[in-house]
KOLDO-875079 format. One line per field, with one value per residue (C-alpha): residue number from 0; chain; y, x, z. Coordinates in pm, 1 decimal. Example, Ala and Ser with C-alpha at 12.3 -4.5 7.8 and 13.67 -1.06 7.14 Angstrom:
<recs>
i <- (0,1)
ch <- (A,A)
yy <- (-450.0,-106.0)
xx <- (1230.0,1367.0)
zz <- (780.0,714.0)
</recs>
This chain:
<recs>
i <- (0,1,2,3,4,5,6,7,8,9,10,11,12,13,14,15,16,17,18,19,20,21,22,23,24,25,26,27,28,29,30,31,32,33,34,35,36,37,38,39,40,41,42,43,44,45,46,47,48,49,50,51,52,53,54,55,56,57,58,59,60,61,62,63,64,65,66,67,68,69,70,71,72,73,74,75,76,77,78,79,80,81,82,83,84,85,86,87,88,89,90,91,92,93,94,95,96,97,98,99,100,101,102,103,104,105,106,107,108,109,110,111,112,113,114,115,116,117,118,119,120,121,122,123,124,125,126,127,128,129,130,131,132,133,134,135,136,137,138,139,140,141,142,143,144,145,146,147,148,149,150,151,152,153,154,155,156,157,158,159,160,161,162,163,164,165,166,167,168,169,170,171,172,173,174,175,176,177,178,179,180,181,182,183,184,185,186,187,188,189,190,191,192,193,194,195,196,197,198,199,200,201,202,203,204,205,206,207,208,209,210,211,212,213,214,215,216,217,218,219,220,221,222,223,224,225,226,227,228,229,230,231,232,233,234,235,236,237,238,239,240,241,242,243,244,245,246,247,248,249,250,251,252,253,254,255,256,257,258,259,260,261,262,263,264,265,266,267,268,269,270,271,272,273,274,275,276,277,278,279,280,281,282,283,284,285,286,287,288,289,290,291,292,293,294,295,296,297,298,299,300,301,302,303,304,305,306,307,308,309,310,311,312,313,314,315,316,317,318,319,320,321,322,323,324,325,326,327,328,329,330,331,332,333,334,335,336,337,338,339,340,341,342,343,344,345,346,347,348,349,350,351,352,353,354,355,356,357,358,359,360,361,362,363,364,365,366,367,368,369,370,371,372,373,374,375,376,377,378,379,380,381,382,383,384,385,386,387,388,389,390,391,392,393,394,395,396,397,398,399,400,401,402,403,404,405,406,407,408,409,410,411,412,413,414,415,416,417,418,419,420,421,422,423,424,425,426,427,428,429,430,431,432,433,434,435,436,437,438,439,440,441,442,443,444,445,446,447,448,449,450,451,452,453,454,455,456,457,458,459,460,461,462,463,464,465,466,467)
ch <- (A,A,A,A,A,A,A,A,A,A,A,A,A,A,A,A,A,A,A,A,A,A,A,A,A,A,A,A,A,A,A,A,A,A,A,A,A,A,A,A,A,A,A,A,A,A,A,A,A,A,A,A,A,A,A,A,A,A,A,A,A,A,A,A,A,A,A,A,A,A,A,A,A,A,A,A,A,A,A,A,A,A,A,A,A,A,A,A,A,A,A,A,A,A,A,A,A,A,A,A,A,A,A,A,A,A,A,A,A,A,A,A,A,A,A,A,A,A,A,A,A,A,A,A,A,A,A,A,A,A,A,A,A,A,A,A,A,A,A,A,A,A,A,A,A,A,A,A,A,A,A,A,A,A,A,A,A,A,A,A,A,A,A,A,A,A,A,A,A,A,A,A,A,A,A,A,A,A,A,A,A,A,A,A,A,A,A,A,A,A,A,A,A,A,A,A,A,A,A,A,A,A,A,A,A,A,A,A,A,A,A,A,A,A,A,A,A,A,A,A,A,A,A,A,A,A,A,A,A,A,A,A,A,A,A,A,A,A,A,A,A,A,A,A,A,A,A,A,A,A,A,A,A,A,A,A,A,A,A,A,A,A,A,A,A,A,A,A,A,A,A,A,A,A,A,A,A,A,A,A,A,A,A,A,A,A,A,A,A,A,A,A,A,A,A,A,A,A,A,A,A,A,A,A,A,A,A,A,A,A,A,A,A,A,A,A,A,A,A,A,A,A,A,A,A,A,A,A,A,A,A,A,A,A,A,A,A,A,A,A,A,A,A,A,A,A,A,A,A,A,A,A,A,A,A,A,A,A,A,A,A,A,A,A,A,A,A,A,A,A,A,A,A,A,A,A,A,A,A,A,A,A,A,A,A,A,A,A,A,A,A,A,A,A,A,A,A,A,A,A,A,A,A,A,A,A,A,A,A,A,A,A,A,A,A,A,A,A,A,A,A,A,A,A,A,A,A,A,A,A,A,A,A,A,A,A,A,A,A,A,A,A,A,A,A,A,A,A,A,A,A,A,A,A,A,A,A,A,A,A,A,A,A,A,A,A,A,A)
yy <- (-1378.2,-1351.4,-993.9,-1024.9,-672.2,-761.3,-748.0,-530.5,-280.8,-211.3,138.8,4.0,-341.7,-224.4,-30.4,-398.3,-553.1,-333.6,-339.7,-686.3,-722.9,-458.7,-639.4,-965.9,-779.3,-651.6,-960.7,-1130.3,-848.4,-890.7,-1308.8,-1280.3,-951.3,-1014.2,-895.1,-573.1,-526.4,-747.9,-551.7,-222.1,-393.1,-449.1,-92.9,-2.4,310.2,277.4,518.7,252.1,-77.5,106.8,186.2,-176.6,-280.1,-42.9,-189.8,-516.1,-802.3,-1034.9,-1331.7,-1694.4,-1924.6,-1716.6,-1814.1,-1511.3,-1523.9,-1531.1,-1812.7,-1655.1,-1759.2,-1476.3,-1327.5,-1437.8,-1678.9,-1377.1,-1056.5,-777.6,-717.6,-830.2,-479.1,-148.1,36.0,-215.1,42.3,350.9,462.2,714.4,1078.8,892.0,627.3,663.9,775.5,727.4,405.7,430.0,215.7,-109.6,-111.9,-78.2,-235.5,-440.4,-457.0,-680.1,-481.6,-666.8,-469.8,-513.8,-895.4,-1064.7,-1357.9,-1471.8,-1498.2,-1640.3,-1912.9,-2082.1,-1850.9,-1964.3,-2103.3,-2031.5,-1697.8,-1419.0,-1530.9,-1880.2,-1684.3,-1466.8,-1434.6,-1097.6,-1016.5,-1076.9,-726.7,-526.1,-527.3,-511.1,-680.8,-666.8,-947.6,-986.6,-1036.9,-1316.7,-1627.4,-1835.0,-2190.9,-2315.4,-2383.7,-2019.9,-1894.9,-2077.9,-2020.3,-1599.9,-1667.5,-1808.7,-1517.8,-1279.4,-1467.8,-1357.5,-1036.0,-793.2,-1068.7,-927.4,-1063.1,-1010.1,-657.3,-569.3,-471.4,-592.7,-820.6,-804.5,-594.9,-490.8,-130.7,5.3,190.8,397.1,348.7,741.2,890.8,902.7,1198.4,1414.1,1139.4,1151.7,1577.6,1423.9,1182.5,1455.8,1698.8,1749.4,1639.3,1989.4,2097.7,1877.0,1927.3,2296.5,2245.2,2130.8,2342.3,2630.7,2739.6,2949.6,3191.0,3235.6,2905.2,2748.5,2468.0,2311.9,2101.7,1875.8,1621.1,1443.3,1050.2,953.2,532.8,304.1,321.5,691.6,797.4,1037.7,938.8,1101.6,848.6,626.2,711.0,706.0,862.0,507.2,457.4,686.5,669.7,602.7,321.9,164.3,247.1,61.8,-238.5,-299.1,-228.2,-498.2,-765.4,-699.5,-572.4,-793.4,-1132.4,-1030.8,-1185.1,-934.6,-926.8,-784.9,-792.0,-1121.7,-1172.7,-1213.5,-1534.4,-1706.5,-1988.8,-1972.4,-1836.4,-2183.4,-2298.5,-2085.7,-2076.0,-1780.6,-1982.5,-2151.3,-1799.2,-1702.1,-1332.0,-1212.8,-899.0,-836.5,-510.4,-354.4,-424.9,-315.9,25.6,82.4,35.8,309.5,529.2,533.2,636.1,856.0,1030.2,1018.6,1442.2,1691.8,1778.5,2185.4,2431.6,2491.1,2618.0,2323.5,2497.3,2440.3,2629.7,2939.8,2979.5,3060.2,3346.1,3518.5,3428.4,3566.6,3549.8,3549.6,3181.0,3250.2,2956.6,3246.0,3415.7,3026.1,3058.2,3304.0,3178.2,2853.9,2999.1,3261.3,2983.1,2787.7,2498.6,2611.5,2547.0,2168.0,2244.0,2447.7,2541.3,2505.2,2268.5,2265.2,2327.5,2186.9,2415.9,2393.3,2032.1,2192.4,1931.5,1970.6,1642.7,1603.3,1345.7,1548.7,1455.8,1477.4,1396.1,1089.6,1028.1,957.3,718.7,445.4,242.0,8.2,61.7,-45.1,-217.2,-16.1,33.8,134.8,60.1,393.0,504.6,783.0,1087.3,1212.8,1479.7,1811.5,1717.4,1649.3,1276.0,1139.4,842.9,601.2,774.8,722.1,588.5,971.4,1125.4,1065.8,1248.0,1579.2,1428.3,1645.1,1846.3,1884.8,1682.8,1605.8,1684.5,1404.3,1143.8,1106.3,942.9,1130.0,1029.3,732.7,447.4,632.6,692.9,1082.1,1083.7,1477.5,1732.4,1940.3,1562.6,1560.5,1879.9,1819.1,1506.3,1680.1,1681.4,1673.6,2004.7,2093.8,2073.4,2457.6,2512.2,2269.4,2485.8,2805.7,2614.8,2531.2,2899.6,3070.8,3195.7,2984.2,3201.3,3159.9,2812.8,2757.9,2959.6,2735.9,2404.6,2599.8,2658.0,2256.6,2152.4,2327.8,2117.6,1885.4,1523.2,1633.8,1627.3,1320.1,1480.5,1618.4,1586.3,1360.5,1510.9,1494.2,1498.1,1519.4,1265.3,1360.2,1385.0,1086.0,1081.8,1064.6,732.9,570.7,610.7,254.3,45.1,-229.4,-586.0,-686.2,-975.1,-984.6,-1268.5,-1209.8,-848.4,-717.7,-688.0,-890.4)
xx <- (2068.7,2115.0,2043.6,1943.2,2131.8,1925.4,1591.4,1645.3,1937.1,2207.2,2162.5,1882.7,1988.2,2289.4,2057.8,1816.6,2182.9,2253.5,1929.2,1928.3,2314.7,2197.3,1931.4,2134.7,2382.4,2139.5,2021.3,2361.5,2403.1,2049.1,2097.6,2427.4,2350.8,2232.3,1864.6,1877.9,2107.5,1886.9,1563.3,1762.7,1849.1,1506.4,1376.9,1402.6,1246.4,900.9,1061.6,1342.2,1099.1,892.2,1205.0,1321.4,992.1,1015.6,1420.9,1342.3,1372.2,1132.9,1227.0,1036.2,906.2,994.1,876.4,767.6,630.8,248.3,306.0,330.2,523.8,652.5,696.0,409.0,264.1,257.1,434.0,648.5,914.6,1062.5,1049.6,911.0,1219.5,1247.7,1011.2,1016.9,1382.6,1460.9,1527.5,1530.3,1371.3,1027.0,1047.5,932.9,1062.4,1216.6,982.0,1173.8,944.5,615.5,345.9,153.8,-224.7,-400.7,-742.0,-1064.0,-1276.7,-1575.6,-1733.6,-1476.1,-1720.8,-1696.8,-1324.8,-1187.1,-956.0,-1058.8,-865.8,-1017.9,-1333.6,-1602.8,-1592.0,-1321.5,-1217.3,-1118.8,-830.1,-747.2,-963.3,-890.9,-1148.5,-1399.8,-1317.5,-1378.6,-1219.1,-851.2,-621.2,-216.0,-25.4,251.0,614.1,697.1,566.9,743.5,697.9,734.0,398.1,276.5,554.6,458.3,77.9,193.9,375.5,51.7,-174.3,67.5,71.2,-314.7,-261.8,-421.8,-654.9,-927.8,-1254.1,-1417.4,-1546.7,-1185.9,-1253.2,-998.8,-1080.1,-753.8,-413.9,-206.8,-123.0,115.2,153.3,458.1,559.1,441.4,658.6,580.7,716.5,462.8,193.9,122.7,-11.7,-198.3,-390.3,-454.2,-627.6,-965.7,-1241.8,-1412.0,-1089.6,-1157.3,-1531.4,-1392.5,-1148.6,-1391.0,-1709.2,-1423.3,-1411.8,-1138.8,-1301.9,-975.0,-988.1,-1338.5,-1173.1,-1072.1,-1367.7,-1206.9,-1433.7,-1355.6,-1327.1,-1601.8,-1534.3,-1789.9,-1836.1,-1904.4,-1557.9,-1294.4,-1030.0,-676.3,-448.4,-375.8,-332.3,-716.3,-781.9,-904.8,-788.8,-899.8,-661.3,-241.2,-340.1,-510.4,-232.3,50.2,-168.5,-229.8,73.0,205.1,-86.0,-32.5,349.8,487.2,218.4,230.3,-95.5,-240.6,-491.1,-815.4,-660.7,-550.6,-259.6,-242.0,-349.3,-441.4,-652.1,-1025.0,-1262.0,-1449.9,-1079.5,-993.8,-996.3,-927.0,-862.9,-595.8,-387.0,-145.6,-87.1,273.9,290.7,93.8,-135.2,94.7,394.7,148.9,92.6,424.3,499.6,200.2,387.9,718.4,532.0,363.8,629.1,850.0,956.1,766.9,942.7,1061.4,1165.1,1555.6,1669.2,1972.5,2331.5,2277.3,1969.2,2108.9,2398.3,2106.7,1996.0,2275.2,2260.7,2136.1,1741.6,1728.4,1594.0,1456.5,1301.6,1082.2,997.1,804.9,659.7,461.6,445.7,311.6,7.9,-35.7,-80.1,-299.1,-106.3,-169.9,-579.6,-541.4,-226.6,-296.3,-10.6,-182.2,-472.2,-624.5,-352.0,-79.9,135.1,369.5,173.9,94.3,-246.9,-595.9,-643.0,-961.7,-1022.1,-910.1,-1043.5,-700.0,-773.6,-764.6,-355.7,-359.5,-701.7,-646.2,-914.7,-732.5,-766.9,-465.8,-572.3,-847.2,-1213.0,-1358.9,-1745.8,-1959.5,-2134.7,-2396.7,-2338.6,-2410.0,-2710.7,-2632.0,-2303.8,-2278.7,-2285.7,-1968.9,-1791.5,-1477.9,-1253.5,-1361.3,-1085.1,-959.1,-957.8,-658.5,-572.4,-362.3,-56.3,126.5,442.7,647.7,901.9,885.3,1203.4,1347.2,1086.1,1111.7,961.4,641.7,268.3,53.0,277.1,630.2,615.1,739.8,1097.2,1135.3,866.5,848.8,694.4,504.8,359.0,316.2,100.8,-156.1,-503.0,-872.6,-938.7,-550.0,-515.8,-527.9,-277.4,-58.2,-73.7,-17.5,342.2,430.5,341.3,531.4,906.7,1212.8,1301.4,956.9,965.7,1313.4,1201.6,866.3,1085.1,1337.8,1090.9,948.1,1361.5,1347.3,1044.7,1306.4,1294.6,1344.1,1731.1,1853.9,1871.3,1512.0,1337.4,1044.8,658.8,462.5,93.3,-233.3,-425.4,-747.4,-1052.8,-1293.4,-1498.8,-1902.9,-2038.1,-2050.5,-2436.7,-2366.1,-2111.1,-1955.5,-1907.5,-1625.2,-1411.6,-1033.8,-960.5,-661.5,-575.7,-863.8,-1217.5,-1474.8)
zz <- (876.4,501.6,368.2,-6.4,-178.2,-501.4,-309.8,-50.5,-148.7,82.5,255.5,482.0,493.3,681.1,892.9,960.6,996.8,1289.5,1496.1,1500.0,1604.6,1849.3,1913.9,2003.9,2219.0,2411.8,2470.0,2542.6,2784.6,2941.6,2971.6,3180.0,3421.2,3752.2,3831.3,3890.4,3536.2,3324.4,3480.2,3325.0,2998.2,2917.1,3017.2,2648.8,2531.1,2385.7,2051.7,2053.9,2024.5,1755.9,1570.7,1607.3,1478.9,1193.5,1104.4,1151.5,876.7,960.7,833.4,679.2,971.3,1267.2,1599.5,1824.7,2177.0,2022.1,1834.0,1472.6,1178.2,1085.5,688.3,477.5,330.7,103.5,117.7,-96.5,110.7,466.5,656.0,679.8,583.1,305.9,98.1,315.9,297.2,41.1,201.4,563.8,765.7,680.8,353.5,-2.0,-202.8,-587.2,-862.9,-782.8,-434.8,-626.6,-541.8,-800.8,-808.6,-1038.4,-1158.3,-1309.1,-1562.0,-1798.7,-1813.4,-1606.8,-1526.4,-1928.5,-1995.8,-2335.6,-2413.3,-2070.1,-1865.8,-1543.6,-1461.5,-1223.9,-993.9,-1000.0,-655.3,-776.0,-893.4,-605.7,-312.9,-258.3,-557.8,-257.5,-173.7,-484.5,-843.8,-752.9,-507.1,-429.9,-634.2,-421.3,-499.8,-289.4,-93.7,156.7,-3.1,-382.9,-423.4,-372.5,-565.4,-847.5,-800.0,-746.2,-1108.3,-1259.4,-1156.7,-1294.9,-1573.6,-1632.0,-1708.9,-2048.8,-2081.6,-2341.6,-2399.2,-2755.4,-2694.3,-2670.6,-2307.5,-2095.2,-1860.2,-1622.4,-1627.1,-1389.5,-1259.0,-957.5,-654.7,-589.8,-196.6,-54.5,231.8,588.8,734.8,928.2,911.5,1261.4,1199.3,892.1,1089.1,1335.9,1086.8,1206.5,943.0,979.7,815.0,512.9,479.7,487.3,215.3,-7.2,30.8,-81.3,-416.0,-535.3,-779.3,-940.2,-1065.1,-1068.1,-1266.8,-924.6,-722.6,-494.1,-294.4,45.8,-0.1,241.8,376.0,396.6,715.9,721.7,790.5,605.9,442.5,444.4,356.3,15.7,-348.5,-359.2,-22.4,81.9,437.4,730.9,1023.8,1046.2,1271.9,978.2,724.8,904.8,989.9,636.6,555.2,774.8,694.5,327.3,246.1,514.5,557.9,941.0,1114.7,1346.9,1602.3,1425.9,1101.5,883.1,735.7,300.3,192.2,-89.4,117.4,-35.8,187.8,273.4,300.4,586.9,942.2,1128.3,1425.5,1316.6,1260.9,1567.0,1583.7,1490.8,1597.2,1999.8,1977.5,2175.3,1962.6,1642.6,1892.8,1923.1,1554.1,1518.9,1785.4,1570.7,1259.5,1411.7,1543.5,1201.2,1211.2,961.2,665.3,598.8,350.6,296.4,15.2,-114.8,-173.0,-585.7,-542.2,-321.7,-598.9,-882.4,-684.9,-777.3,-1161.9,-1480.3,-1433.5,-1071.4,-1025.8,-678.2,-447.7,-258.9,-589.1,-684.8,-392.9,-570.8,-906.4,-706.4,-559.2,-896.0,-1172.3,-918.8,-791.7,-407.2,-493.6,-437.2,-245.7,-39.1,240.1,502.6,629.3,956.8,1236.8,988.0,775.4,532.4,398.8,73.8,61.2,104.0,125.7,-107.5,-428.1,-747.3,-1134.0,-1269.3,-1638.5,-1872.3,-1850.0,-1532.0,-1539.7,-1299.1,-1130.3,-922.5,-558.1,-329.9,32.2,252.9,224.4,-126.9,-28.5,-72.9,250.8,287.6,344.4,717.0,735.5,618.4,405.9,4.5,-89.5,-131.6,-221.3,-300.7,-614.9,-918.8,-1185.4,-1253.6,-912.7,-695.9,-295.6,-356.2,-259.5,78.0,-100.6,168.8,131.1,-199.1,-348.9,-139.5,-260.9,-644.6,-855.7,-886.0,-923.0,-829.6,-1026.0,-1043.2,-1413.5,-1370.2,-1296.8,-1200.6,-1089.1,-1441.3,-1600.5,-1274.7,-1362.6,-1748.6,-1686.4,-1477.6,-1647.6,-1578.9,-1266.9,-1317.8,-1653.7,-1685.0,-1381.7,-1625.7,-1896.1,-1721.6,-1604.6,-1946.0,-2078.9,-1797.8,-1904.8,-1811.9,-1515.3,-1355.0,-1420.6,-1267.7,-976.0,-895.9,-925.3,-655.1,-463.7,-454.7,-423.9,-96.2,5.9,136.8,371.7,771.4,809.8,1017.0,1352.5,1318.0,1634.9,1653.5,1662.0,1920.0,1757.3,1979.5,1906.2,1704.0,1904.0,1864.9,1551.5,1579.8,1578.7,1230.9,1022.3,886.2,1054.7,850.6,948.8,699.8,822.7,667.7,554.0,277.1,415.6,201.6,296.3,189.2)
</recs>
């Protein structure tokens, strides 16, 4: 197996290196025991397969017992851990793991200069979906590398209104740790969250992200996918090209081109459940104060972790995130679509469902997020998951903070008019928001109870990982 530093880096490719040379002794060990030995061998824990899963480097053209092919046709990189490694297995991923999206906006049927002809979704089938779709990083022959390099190559197109036509925008990779309470948060919780209005701060709205199908979403930059069992089976169909039952691999075969039929799963459901299981089960982060921290308590000003605690909730930066939602504390989320001001404008939407769906009887209309509202991102954890916002572009929480507009603009400028000490004190307190430490023990989450039957059930079929 050849483990490419420049793509991959090294800390978790040692990691990937080591499951599968695990992996292969096990199975050395398993081939020459005698019955009873080999039946032991493979009694591997169910936490130890979804871990495997989770390490493992899937490689080009790889034969598995379902008949797959393995990696791609198209993917961004060749493992989970690939892009969810910094502050521990599971975690965030630096700006060199972003994922690309190429956005359509304003008349993109009547390009200049002969762009492309015909339909949107001669270029990438994906636009079948909505506006935006991933443009992946890699493909697993030359001929889709070269066709990946010529649909990049179509970006800031502008058509004579000076509207642009195409560009490109990124996702940051978001931590996993705790995702298993997340998905457990009841939606009463959420409907909660937002019918409260903090009087303090009437700035601060906050909207749940309602699917197309009627159901709530807690997960994505936009709030855009409902359930952790959704999340990592895009993730795998679209960051990895892993063909899955109920859900198609990445593709950039035309629609009257393809044939589902013709697709052997990679992954079986239950290895995709066991994947699920793992994440699920990634610990919660927690609050301890970091040694460089403790030593300012001491020093002129008092810069005090508990003391920002305060300041936190005082200037209004608990409103959106709040501390506790639901059964789950210390999350510092409410989970709810946020109007967060022109600078951070984005309307691409990564993978999941961005179809508006009525509202249910009795609850306010609500839909997809608009180009300026974005999921109050969960805190804990975050001083071990830099950079910050949707695309990476703050490097430390203080730029994080600055570049807030829109409902929390005036929170923003309460930070930048509180004195030094204060200031020093909030960012203590969000340093001690730190990744679970390596010998954290996993969670155990209930699962949520069953959701009421959708009002408008959707019949998308997947056909490049996005919906059409």
């Amino acid at each position: 197996m050849r483990c490419d530093a420049r793509r991959f880096g090294g800390d978790w490719c040692r990691l990937a290196i080591g499951a599968v040379v695990l992996a292969i002794a096990a199975g050395a060990v398993a081939a020459g025991a005698g019955p009873r030995h080999r039946k032991a061998a493979q009694a591997v824990p169910p936490d130890a397969e979804g871990r495997h899963l989770f390490l493992k480097l899937w490689p080009v053209g790889e034969a598995s017992p379902t008949g797959g092919d393995g990696l791609g046709p198209l993917y961004n990189e060749g493992s989970c851990v690939a892009c969810h490694h910094v502050g521990g297995l599971g975690g965030a991923g630096l700006n060199d793991r972003n994922v690309k999206l190429l956005v359509a906006s304003g008349k993109v049927a009547d390009q200049v200069n002969n762009v492309f002809q015909g339909e949107l979704t001669d270029l990438h089938p994906g636009f079948r979906g909505g506006t935006s779709v991933v443009l992946h990083k890699h493909g697993t022959t030359r001929a889709v590398e070269e066709r990946l390099r010529e649909i990049g190559s179509y970006t800031a197109i502008r058509t004579p209104d000076a509207t642009t036509a195409l560009r490109t925008t990124e996702r940051n990779t978001p931590p996993l740790f705790g995702a298993g309470l997340i998905d457990g948060i009841l939606d009463r919780a959420l409907l909660d969250a937002s019918a409260h209005r903090d009087e303090a701060f009437p700035e601060v709205k906050g909207r749940v992200s309602r699917l197309g199908d009627g159901r709530i979403g807690r997960f994505g930059w936009k709030g855009q996918v409902a359930t952790l069992d959704d999340f990592v089976r895009a993730a795998c169909a679209n960051e990895l090209g892993l063909e899955l039952p109920g859900r198609h691999q990445a593709s950039l075969t035309p629609a009257k081109e393809f044939d589902p039929k013709a697709l052997k799963p990679d992954m079986e459901d239950r290895e995709v459940r066991l994947l699920f299981g793992f994440v699920r089960s990634l610990p919660r982060p927690g609050f301890r104060v970091p040694a460089e921290v403790a030593m300012l308590r001491s020093a002129p000003g008092k810069v005090d972790p508990v003391r920002g605690r305060a300041v936190f909730d005082r200037i209004g930066c608990a409103t959106c995130h709040a501390p506790k939602l639901g059964e789950v504390d210390g999350l510092y989320s409410d989970l709810l679509l946020h109007d967060l001001g022109a600078r951070l404008v984005d309307a691409g939407t990564y993978y999941g469902d961005s179809s508006p769906a009525p509202a249910p009887p009795g609850v306010l209309a609500s839909g997809p997020a608009a180009a300026g509202e974005w999921r109050t991102p969960p805190l804990w954890g975050v001083a071990s998951s830099a950079p910050y916002l949707h695309d990476g572009r703050a490097a430390t929480l203080s730029e994080a903070i600055g570049l807030h507009g829109g409902e929390a603009e005036a929170t923003a400028s309460r930070y930048a008019a509180l004195p030094r000490a204060e200031q020093q004190s909030l960012l203590a307190f969000l340093h001690s928001l730190q990744a679970p430490p390596r010998d954290a023990a996993p969670v155990r989450p209930a699962p949520r109870p069953p959701e009421p039957p959708a009002r408008r059930p959707r019949t998308a079929a997947f056909i490049t990982g996005f919906p059409f």
